[in-house]
C-alpha positions as CSV (number, residue, x, y, z in Angstrom):
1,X,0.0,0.0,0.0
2,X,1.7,3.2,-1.3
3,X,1.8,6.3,0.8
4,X,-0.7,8.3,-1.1
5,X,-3.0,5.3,-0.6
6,X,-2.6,5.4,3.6
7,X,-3.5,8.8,3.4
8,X,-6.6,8.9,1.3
9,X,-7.7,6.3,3.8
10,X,-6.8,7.8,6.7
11,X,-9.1,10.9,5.2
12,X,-11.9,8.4,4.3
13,X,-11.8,6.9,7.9
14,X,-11.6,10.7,9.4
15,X,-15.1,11.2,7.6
16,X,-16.3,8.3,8.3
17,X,-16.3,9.1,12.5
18,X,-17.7,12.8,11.4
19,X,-20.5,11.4,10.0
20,X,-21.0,8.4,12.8
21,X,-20.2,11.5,15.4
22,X,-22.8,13.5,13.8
23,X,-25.7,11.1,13.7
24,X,-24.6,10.0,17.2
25,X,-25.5,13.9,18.7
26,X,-28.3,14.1,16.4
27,X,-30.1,11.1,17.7
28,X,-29.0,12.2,21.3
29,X,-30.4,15.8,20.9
30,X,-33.9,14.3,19.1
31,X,-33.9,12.3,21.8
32,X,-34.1,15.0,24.7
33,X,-36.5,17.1,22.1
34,X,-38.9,13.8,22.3
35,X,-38.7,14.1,25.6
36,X,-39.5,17.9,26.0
37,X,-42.6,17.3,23.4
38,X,-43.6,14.7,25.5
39,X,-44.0,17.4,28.8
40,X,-46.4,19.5,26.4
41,X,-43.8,21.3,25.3
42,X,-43.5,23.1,21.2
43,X,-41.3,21.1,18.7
44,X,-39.6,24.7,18.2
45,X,-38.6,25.2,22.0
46,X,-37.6,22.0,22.8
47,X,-35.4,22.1,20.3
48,X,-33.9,24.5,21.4
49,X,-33.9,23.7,24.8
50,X,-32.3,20.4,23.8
51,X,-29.6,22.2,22.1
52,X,-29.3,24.8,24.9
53,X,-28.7,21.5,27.3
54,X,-25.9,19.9,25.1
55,X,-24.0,23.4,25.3
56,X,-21.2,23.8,22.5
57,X,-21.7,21.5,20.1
58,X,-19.0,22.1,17.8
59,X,-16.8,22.0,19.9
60,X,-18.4,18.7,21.3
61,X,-18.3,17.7,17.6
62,X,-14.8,18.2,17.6
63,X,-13.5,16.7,20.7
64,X,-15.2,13.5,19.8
65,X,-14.2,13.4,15.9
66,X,-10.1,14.1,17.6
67,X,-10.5,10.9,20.1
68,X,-12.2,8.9,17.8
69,X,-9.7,9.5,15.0
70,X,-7.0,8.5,17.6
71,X,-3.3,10.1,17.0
72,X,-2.5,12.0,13.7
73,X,-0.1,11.2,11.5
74,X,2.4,13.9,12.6
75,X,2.0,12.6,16.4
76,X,2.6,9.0,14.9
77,X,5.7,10.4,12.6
78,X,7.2,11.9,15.9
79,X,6.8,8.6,18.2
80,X,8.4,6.8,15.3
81,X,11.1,9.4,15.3
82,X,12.0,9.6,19.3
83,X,11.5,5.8,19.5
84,X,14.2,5.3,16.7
85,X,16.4,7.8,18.6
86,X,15.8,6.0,22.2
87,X,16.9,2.5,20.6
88,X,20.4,4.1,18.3
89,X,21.1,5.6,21.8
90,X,20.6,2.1,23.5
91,X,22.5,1.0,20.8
92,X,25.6,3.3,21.5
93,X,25.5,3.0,25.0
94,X,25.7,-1.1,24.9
95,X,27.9,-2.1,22.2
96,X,30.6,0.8,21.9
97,X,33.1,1.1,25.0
98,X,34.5,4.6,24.4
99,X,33.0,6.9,27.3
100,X,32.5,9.9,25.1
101,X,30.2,7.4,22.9
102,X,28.3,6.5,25.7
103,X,27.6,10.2,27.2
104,X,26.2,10.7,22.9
105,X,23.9,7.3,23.7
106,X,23.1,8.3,27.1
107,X,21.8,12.1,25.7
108,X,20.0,10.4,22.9
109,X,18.0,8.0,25.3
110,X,17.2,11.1,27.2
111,X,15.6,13.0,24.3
112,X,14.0,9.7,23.0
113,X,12.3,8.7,26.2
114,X,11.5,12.1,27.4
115,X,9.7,12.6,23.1
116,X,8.0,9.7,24.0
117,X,6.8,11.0,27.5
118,X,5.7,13.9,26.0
119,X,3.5,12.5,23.3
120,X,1.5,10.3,25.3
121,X,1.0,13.2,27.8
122,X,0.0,15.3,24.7
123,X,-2.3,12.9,23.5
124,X,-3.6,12.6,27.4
125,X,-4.7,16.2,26.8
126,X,-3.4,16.8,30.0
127,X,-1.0,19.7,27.9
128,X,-0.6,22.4,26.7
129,X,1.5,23.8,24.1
130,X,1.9,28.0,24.3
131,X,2.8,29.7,21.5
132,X,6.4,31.0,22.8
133,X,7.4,27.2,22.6
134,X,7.1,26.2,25.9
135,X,5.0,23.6,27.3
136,X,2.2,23.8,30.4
137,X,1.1,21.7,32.1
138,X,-2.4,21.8,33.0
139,X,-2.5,19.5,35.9
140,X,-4.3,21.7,38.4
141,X,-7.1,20.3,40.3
142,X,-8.7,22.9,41.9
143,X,-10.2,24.1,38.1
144,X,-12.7,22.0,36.6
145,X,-12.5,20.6,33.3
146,X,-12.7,22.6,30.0
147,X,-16.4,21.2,29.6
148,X,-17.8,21.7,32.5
149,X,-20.4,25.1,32.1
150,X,-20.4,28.2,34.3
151,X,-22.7,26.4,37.2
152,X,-20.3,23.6,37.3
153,X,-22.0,20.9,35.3
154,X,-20.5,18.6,32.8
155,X,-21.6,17.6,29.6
156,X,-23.4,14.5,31.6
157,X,-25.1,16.8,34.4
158,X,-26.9,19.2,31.8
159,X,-27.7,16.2,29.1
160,X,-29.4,14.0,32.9
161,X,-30.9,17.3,34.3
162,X,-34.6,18.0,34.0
163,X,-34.3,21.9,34.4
């Protein structure tokens, strides 16, 4: 399978979960508006009520389309990358006796394993990458989570709350 190939399907597969992601929140918000029609309310208002409930959805859209596609290609490019330089460093450091050689495997181990670290913290989405460079970490606990709404309910609370 050529390169050009991979990537048309990795495309095809990224619209494939748009569309499943779509009809997922679609039957979810008809759902809540059967429900609000149900309570004598208008098709019009529950609608909107429904949508009201879900909060953002585009950005609920997007969030599920990025963890259903799983890593990128650049993320995967990268692991490849510090994983190849974590094993030539293991390399160095085993098989070649001069000391200088082993301080060069030693360094490249570092910056392999520590790549690797990274990624899997990025894909966590426990990070944050600023735009001088530098990378925070987001690991507070006193703040609630990006989807949680100004009263402090998440996604879950407003979908299960009958306000």
């Amino acid at each position: 399978m050529s390169v050009v190939q991979k990537l048309q399907e990795l495309f095809k597969r990224k619209q494939t979960i748009e569309k499943e992601v779509n009809e997922e929140l679609r039957f979810h918000i008809d759902m809540q508006t059967n429900e609000y029609a149900q309570m004598g309310i208008s098709t019009e208002t529950s609608r909107e009520m429904a949508e009201q409930r879900f909060g953002d959805l585009d950005r609920i859209k997007k969030e599920c389309v990025r963890i259903g596609s799983g890593a990128s290609v650049l993320i995967q490019l990268l692991l490849s990358v510090f994983l190849l330089n974590l094993l030539v460093g293991l390399v160095l450091r085993l098989l070649v006796p001069e000391s200088h050689v082993n301080r060069v495997g030693d360094v490249m181990m570092m910056i392999g394993g520590l790549g690797v670290l990274l990624l899997y913290i990025k894909q966590a989405g426990a990070s944050r990458f600023r735009s001088d460079g530098g990378l925070k970490l987001d690991l507070n606990p006193g703040s609630p989570p990006v989807g949680f709404d100004e009263s402090g309910r998440s996604p879950f609370d407003r979908v299960r709350s009958d306000d």
